[in-house]
C-alpha positions as a Markdown table, in Angstrom:
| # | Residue | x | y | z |
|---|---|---|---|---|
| 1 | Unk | 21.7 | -62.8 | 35.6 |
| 2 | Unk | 20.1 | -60.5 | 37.8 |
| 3 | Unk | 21.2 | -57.2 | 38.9 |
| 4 | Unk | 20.8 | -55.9 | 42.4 |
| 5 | Unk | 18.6 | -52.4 | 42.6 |
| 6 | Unk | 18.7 | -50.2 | 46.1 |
| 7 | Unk | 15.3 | -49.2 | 47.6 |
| 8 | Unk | 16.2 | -45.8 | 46.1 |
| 9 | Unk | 16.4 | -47.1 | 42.5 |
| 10 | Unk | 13.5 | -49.5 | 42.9 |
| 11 | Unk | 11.4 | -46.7 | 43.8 |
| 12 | Unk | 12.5 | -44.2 | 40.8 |
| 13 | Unk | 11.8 | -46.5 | 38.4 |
| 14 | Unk | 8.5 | -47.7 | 39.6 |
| 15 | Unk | 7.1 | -44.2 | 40.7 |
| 16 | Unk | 8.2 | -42.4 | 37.5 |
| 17 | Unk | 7.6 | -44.6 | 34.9 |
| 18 | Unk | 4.4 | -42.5 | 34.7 |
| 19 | Unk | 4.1 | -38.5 | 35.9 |
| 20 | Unk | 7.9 | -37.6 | 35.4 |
| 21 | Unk | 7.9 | -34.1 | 37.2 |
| 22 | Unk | 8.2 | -31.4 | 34.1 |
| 23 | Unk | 9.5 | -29.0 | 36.7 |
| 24 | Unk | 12.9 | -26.6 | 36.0 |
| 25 | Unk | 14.3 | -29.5 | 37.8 |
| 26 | Unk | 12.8 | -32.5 | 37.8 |
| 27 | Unk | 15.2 | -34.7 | 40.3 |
| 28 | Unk | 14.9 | -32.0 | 42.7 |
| 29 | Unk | 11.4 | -32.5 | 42.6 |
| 30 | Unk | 11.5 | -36.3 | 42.8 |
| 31 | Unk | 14.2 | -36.1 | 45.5 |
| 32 | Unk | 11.8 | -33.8 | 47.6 |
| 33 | Unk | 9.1 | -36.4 | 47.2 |
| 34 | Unk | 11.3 | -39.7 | 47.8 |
| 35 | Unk | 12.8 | -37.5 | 51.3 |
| 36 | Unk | 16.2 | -37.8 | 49.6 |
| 37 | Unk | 18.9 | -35.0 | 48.1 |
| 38 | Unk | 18.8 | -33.9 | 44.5 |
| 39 | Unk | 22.5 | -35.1 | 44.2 |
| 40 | Unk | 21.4 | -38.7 | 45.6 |
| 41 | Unk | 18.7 | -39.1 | 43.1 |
| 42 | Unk | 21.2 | -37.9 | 40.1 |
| 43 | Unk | 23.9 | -40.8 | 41.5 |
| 44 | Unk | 21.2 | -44.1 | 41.5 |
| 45 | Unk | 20.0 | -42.9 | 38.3 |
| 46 | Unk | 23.7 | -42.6 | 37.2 |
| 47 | Unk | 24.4 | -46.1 | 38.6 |
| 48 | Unk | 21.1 | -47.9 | 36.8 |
| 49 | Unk | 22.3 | -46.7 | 33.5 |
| 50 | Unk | 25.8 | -48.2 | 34.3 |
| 51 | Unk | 24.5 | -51.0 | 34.9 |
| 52 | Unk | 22.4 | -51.2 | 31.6 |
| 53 | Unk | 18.9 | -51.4 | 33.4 |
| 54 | Unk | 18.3 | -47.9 | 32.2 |
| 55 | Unk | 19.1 | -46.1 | 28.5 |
| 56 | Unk | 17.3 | -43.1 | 28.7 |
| 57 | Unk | 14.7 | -40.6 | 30.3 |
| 58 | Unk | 12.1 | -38.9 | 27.8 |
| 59 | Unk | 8.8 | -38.4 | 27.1 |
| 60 | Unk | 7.0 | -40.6 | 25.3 |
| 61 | Unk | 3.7 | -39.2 | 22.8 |
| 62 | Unk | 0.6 | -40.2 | 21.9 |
| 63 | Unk | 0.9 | -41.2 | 18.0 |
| 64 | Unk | -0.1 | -37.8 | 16.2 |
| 65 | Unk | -0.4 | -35.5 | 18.6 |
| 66 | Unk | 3.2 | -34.3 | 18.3 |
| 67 | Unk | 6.3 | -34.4 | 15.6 |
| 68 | Unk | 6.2 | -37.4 | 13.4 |
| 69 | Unk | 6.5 | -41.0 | 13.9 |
| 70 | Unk | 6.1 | -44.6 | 12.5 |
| 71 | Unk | 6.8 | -48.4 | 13.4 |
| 72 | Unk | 9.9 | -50.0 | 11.8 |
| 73 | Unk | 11.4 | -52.9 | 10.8 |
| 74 | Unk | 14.5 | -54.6 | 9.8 |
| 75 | Unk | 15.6 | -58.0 | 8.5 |
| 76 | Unk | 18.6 | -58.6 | 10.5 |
| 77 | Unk | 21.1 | -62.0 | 9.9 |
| 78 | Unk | 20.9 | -63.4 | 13.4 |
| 79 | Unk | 24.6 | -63.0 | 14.0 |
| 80 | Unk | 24.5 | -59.1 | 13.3 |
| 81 | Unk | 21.3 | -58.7 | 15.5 |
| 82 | Unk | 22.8 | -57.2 | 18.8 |
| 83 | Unk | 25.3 | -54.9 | 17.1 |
| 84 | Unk | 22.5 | -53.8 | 14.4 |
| 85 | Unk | 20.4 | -53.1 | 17.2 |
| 86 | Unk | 22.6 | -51.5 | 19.2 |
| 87 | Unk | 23.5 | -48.9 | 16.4 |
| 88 | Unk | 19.9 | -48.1 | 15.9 |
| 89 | Unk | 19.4 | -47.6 | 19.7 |
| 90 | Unk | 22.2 | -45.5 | 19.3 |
| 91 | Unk | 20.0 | -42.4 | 17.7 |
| 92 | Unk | 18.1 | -40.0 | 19.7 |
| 93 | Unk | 15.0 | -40.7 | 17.7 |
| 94 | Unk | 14.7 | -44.5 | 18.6 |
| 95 | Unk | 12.9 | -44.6 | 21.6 |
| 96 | Unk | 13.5 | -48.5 | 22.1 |
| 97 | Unk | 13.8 | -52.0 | 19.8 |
| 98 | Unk | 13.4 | -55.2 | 20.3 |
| 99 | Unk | 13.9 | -58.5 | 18.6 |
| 100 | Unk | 10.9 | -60.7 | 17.0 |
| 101 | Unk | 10.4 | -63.7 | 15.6 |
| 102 | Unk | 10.0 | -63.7 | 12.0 |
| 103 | Unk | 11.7 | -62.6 | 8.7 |
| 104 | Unk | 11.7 | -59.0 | 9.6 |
| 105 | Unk | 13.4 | -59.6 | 13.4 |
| 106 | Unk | 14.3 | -56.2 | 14.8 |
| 107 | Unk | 11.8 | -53.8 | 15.6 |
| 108 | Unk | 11.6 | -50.3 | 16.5 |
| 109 | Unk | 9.5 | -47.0 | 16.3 |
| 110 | Unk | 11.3 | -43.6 | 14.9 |
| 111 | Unk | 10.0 | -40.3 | 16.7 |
| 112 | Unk | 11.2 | -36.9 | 15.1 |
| 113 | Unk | 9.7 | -33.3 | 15.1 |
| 114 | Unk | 8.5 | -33.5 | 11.7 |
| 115 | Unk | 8.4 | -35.9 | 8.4 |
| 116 | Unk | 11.6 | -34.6 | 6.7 |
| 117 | Unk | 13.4 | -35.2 | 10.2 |
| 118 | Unk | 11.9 | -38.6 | 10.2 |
| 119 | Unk | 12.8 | -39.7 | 6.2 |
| 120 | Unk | 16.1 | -38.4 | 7.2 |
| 121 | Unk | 16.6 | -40.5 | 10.2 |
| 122 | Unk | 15.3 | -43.6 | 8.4 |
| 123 | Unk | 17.8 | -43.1 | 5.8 |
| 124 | Unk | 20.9 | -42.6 | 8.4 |
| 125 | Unk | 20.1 | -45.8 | 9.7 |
| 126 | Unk | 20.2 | -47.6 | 6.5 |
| 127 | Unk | 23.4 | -45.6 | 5.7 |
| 128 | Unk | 24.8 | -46.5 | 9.2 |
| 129 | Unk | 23.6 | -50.4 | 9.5 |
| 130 | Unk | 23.6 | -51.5 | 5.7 |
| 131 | Unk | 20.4 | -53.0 | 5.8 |
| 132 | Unk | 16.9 | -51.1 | 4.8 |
| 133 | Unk | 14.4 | -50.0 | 6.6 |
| 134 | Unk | 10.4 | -51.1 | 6.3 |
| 135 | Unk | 7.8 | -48.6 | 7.7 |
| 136 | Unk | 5.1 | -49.9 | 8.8 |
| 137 | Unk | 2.0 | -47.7 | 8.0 |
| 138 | Unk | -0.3 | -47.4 | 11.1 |
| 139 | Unk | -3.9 | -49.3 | 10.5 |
| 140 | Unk | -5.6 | -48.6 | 13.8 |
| 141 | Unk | -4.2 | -47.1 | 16.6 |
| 142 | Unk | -3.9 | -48.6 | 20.6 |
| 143 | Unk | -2.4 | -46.6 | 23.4 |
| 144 | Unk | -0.8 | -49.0 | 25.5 |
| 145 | Unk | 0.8 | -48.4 | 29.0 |
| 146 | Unk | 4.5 | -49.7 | 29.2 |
| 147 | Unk | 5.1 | -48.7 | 32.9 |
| 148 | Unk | 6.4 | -51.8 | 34.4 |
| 149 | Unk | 6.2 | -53.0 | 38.3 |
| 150 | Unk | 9.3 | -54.5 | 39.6 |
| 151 | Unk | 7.7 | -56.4 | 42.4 |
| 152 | Unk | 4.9 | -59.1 | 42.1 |
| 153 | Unk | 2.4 | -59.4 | 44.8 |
């Protein structure tokens, strides 16, 4: 199924995947850039989340150069996989998951300001979900870029 995105919408997500405007306020800026209103901007970003193409706007950080943070894991029955994953989507410090192929099938990376915020998250989750979480200790570090296009060419 595919969900149909205005011009406006197809343009804020692929011109602000990358430089988000860190401005007092930030769809003002983007508004003032796109030849729109503030209010307009605030409504298609509204509408994308509605319609699930959107969860959240946030910075992302470079591993170690801010807070604490670390790659996790979960070994999920296969029938409790989309309600598992939605209740670890559902804290602020998950910053996205996704579903793999293996023993340990739902992965996702934990962000917090510090490592006591971060032990603590990890352990809501398990309290939450019922199933424990692995951390996976970082060997060698890649920065990767995971702005998307929406068009081809």
């Amino acid at each position: 199924m595919s969900t149909e995105l205005t011009r406006l919408q197809t343009r804020l997500i692929e011109h602000f995947q990358r430089g988000f405007p860190t401005t007092p306020r930030p769809f003002e800026t983007i508004a003032n850039e796109l030849g729109t209103s503030e209010d307009t901007v605030i409504s298609a970003i509204s509408d994308l989340k509605d319609k699930g193409c959107l969860d959240r706007i946030g910075a992302t950080y470079a591993t170690g150069r801010a807070g604490a943070s670390c790659l996790a894991a979960m070994e999920v029955p296969d029938d409790q996989l989309e309600k598992i994953a939605a209740q670890v989507s559902h804290f602020t410090e998950i910053n996205h998951n996704y579903e793999r192929e293996d023993k340990l099938n739902l992965w996702f990376v934990v962000t917090t300001a510090d490592q006591a915020s971060l032990d603590t998250t990890i352990k809501a989750i398990e309290a939450k979900t019922g199933f424990p979480v692995y951390r996976m200790p970082m060997i060698e570090h890649y920065r990767l870029d995971l702005g998307f296009a929406l068009k081809w060419n």
